[in-house]
KOLNU-949732 format. One record per residue (C-alpha): residue number from 1; residue in one letter; z, y, x. Coordinates in steps of 0.05 Angstrom, whole numbers, always signed. Example, Ala and Ser with C-alpha at 12.3 -4.5 7.8 and 13.67 -1.06 7.14 Angstrom:
<r pos="1" code="A" up="+156" north="-90" east="+246"/>
<r pos="2" code="S" up="+143" north="-21" east="+273"/>
***
This chain:
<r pos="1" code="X" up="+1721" north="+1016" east="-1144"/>
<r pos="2" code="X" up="+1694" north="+1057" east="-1203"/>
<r pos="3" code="X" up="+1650" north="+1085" east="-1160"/>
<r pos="4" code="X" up="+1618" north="+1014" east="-1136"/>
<r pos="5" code="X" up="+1624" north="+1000" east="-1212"/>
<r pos="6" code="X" up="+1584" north="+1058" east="-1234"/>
<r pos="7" code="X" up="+1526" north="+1048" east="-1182"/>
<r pos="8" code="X" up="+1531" north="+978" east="-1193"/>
<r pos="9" code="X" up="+1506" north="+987" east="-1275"/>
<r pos="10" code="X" up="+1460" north="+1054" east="-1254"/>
<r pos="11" code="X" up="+1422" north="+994" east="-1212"/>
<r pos="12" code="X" up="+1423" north="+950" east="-1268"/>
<r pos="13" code="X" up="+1393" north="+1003" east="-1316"/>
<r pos="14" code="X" up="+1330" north="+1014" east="-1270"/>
<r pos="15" code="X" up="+1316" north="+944" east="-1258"/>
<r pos="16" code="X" up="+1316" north="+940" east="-1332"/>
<r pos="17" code="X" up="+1271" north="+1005" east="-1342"/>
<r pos="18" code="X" up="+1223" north="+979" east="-1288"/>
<r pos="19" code="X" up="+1227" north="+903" east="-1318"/>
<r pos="20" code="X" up="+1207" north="+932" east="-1387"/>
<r pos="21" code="X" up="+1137" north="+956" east="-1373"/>
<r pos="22" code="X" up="+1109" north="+882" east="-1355"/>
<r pos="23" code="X" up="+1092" north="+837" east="-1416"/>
<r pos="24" code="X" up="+1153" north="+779" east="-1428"/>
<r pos="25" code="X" up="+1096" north="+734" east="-1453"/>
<r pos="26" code="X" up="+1047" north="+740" east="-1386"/>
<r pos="27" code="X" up="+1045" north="+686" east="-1321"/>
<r pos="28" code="X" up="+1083" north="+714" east="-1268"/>
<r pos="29" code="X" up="+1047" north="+752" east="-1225"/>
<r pos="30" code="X" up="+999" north="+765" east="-1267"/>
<r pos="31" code="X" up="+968" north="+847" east="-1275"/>
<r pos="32" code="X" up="+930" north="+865" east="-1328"/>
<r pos="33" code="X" up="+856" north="+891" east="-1303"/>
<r pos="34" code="X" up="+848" north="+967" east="-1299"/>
<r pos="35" code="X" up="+824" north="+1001" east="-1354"/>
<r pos="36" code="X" up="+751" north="+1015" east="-1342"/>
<r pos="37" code="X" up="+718" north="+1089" east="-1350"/>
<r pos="38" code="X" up="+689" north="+1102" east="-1421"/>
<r pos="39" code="X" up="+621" north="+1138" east="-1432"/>
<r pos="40" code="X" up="+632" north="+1181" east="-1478"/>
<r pos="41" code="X" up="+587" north="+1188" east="-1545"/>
<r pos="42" code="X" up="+575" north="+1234" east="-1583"/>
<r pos="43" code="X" up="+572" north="+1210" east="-1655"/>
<r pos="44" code="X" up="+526" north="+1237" east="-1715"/>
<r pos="45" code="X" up="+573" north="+1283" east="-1759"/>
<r pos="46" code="X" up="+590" north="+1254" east="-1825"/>
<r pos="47" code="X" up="+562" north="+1289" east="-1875"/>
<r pos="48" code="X" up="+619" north="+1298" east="-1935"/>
<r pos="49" code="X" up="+586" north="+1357" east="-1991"/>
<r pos="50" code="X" up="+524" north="+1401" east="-1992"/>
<r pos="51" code="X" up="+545" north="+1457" east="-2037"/>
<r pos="52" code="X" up="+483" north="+1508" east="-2058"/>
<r pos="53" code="X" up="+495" north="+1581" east="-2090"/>
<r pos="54" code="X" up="+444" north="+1574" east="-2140"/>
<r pos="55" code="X" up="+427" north="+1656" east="-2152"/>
<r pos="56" code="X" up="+417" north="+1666" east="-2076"/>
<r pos="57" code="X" up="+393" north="+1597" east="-2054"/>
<r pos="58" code="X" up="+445" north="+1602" east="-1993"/>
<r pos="59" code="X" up="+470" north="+1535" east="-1972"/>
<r pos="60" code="X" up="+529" north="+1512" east="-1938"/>
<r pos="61" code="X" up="+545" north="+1438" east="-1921"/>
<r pos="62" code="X" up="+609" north="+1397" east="-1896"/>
<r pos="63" code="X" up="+592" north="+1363" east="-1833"/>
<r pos="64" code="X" up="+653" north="+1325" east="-1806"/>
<r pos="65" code="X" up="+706" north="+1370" east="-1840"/>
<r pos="66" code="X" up="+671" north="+1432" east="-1820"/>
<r pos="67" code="X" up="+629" north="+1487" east="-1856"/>
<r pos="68" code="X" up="+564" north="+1495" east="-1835"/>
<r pos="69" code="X" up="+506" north="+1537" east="-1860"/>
<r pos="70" code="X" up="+435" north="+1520" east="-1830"/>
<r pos="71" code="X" up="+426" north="+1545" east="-1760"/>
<r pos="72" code="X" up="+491" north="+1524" east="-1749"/>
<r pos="73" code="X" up="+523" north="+1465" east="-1707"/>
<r pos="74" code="X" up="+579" north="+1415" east="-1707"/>
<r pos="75" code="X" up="+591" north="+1371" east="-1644"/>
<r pos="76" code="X" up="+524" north="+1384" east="-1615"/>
<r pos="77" code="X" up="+482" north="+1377" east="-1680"/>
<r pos="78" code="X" up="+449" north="+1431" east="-1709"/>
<r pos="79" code="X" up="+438" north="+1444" east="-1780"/>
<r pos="80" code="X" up="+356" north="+1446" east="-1783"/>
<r pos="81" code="X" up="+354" north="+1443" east="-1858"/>
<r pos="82" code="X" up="+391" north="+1427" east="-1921"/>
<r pos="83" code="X" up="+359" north="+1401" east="-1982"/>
<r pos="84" code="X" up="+400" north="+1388" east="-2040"/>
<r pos="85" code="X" up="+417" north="+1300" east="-2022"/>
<r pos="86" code="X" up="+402" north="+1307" east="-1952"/>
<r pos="87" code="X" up="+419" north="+1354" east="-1881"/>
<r pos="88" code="X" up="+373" north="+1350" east="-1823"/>
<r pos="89" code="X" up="+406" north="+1358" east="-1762"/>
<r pos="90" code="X" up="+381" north="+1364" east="-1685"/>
<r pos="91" code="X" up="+401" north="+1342" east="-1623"/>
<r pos="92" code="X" up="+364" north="+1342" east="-1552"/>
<r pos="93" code="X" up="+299" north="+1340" east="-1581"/>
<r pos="94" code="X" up="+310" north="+1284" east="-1629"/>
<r pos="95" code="X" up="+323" north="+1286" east="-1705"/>
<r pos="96" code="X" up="+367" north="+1251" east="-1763"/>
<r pos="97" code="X" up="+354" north="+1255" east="-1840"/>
<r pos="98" code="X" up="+434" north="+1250" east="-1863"/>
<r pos="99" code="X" up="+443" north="+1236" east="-1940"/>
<r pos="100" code="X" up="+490" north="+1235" east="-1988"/>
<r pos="101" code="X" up="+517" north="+1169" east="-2004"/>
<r pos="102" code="X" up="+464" north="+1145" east="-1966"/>
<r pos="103" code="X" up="+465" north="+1070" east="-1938"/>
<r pos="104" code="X" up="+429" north="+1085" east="-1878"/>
<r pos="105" code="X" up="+418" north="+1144" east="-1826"/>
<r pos="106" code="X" up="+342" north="+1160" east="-1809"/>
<r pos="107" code="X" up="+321" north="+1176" east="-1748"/>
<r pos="108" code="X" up="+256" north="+1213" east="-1716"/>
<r pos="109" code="X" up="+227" north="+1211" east="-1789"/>
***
């Protein structure tokens, strides 16, 4: 009998677990459509400080968290030049003009 019993609620516990993962709200029979592949992009780095050692005129800038000097590369980009408001960076022959606080990105200036 406790036996029965405990098989009895062990059923009950997976038809619960399996009932679970379906929305309460959605027409029955209803399955949601399969998630389709995303391309993935890669985006421009962000750029967040250019910091410039005045005696040696060595610059480093902070492209999306990272360090980077020029000739260096974050997510694909490379670090073509740094000015003291903007970072060029390069990417499969094309080019963008990031700036600080800058409202817009340029591209293939």
């Amino acid at each position: 009998m406790a036996k029965s019993l405990f098989i009895a609620l062990g059923l009950m516990v997976l038809a619960g677990a399996a009932n679970a993962t379906q929305d309460p709200t959605a027409p029955l029979g209803w399955q949601a459509p399969a998630a389709k592949p995303s391309v993935s992009q890669s985006w421009l780095p962000s750029l967040e400080g250019i910091f410039c050692d005045k005696a040696s005129q060595d610059c480093t800038v902070v492209l999306s968290g990272k360090m980077v000097s020029q000739g260096g590369s974050v997510n694909g980009y490379q670090v073509a030049a740094i000015y003291d408001d903007a970072v060029i960076v390069k990417r499969g022959g094309r080019q963008w003009r990031l700036e600080m606080f800058a409202d817009n990105i340029k591209s293939d200036f």
